[in-house]
N, C-alpha and C positions, 0 to 999 in steps of 0.2 A: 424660299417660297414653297408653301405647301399648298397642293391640291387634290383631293379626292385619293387622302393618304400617302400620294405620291409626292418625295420629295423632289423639287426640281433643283439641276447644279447651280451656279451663282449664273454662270456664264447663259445658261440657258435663259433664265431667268431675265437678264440683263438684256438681250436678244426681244424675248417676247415683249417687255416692256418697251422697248423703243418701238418695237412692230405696232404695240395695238394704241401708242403714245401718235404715231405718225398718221397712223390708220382714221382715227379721230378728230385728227387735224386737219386731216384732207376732206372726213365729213363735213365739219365744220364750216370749212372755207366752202366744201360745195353746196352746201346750204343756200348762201350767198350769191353763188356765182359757179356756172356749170362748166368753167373753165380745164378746171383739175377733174375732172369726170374723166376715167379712161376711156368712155363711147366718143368721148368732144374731143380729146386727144387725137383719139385713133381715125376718127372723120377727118378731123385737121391734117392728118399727115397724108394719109389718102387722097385727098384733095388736091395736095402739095406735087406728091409721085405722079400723080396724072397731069400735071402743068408740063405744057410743051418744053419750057424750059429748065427743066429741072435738072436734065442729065448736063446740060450742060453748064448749067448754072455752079451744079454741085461741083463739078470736073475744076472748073475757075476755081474755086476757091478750095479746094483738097491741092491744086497745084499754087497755091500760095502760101498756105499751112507747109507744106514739105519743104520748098525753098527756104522759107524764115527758119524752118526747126534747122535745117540743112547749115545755115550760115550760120548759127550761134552756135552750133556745136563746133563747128569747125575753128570758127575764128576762138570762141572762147574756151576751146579744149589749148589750142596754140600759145594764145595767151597764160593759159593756167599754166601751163609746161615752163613757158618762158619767164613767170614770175618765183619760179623755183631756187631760179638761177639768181636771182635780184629781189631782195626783199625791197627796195625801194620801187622798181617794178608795181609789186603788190604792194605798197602802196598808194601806191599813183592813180592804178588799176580799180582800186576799192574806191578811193574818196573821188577819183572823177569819173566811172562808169556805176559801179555798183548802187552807192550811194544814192547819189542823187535821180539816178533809174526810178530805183525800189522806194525812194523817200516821196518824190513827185507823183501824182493821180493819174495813171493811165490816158483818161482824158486830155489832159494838159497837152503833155506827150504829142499826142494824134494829132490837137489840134497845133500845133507848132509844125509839125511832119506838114499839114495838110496846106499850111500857112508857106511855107517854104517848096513845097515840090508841086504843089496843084492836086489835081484831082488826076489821079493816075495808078496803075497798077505796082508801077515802084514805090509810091509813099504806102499801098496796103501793106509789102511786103519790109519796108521799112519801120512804117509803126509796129508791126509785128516783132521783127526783130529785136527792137529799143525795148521797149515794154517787158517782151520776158525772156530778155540776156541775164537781168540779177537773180532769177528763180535758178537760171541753168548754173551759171558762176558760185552760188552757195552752196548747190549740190556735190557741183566737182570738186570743189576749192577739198571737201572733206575727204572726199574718195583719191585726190593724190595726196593728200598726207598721210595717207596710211600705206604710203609707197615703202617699202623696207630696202634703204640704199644699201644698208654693211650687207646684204646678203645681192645685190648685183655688184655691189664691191668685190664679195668673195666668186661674187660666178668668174668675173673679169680677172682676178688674181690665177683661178685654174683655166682659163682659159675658155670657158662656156661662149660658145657663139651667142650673137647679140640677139638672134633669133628666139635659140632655144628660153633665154633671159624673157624676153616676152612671152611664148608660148605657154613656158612656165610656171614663172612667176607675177609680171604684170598683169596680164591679161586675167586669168585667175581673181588677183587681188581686186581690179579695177572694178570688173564686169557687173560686179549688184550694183555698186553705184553710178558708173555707168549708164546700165539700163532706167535707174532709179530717177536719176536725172533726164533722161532721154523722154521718161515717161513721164513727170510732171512739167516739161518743155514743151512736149505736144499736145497733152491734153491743156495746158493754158495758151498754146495758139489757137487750139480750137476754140476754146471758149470766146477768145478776145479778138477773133477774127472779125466776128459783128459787129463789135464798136469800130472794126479797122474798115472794113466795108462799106459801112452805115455811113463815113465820114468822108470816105476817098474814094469810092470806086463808082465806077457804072455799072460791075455786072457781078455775078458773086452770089451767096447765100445771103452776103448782108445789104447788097442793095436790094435785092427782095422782099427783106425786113422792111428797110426803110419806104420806098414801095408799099408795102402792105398797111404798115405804120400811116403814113401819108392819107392813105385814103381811110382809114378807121377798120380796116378788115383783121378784126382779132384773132377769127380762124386761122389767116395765111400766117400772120407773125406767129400763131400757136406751131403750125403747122413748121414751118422751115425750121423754127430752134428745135424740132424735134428730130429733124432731120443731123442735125449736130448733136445730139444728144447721143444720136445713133453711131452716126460716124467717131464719138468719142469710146463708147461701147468696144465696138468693132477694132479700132486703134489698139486699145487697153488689151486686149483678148490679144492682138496680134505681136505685141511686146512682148506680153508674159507668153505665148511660145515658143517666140524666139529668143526669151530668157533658156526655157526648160531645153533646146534645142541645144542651145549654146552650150550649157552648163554640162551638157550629158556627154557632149567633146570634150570640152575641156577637162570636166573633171573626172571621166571615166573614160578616157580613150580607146578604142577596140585597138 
């Protein structure tokens, strides 16, 4: 792409054209409808932030996000370790949790959660869960395969503590993927928190939606998903420095 003799790189190039591709789009649609206007956005959120209930609304549901990201990590870090040892394990594992998780519509899911446990703060934190355990299970599944056992074989043959084996060597290897999965874990509980709200709870971001929804007020539904939008922001930002945090121990130790 050349302009006014200047050649631009591909990569630049590629950039602008999505920019002024997006840019146009968002004209378009605002043509139509003052929805996507950053003035009607930023009114809408404004509007939100000043609602009595918002601090606490938010707090609800940031404390139902951490719990669910909390349990799938756990349980399905546990589990990946343990199908190491059992390849029939990982099978069993994949065709009855993975599978049919990731193959079934989110929706379904909820409403089954919502059909068996009532309307309550465990089926939010359980449909959460369900829904996106196979995003975290595919991530991991590939970050412990690239475990190097002949070289904790050899730490264990000289004698290296089980520690230093970790500090060393696992931890090191793990940690992009790790974080990698940690971060499309949470960012898809935030998003799917609304459907999980919307469906089960009484208090939350997503019964505000639904709330808002209910009575036709565009603004507050504009307003709240923006408020996640934010918190997904803020999340991503605080991963990736406790990626760079991590990284700069481990791999550069003072």
């Amino acid at each position: 792409m050349t302009f006014g003799g200047y050649k631009f790189p591909e990569r630049k190039t590629s950039i602008i054209s999505a920019f002024t591709f997006t840019l146009f789009l968002l004209l378009s649609i605002s043509y139509f409808t003052e929805v996507f206007l950053p003035s009607y956005i930023f009114e809408a959120l404004i509007s939100v932030l000043k609602a009595e209930n918002f601090v606490e609304s938010f707090l609800i549901t940031a404390q139902r996000v951490l719990i669910s990201v909390g349990i799938v990590f756990v349980v399905g870090t546990l589990l990946l370790l343990a199908e190491q040892k059992n390849q029939y394990l990982a099978d069993i594992i994949q065709l009855t949790v993975v599978f049919p998780v990731y193959a079934v519509p989110s929706l379904l899911w909820a409403l089954v959660v919502v059909m068996l446990l009532g309307l309550s703060p465990v089926s939010t934190i359980v449909i959460l869960s369900v829904i996106s355990s196979p995003y975290f299970f595919i991530n991991m599944r590939e970050a412990i395969k690239e475990i190097d056992h002949d070289l904790l074989e050899v730490g264990q043959v000289f004698g290296v503590q089980r520690f230093k084996q970790w500090r060393y060597v696992l931890i090191p290897v793990l940690l992009p993927r790790i974080l990698s999965a940690l971060r499309i874990l949470s960012v898809f509980c935030w998003k799917a928190v609304v459907l999980a709200e919307f469906l089960s709870a009484s208090s939350g971001v997503g019964y505000n939606v639904q709330l808002a929804f209910s009575m036709g007020n565009l603004k507050a539904v504009v307003g709240w998903g923006s408020t996640l939008m934010i918190a997904i922001i803020v999340f991503e930002l605080g991963i990736r420095l406790a990626d760079r945090q991590l990284r700069k121990h481990l791999y550069h130790p003072s």
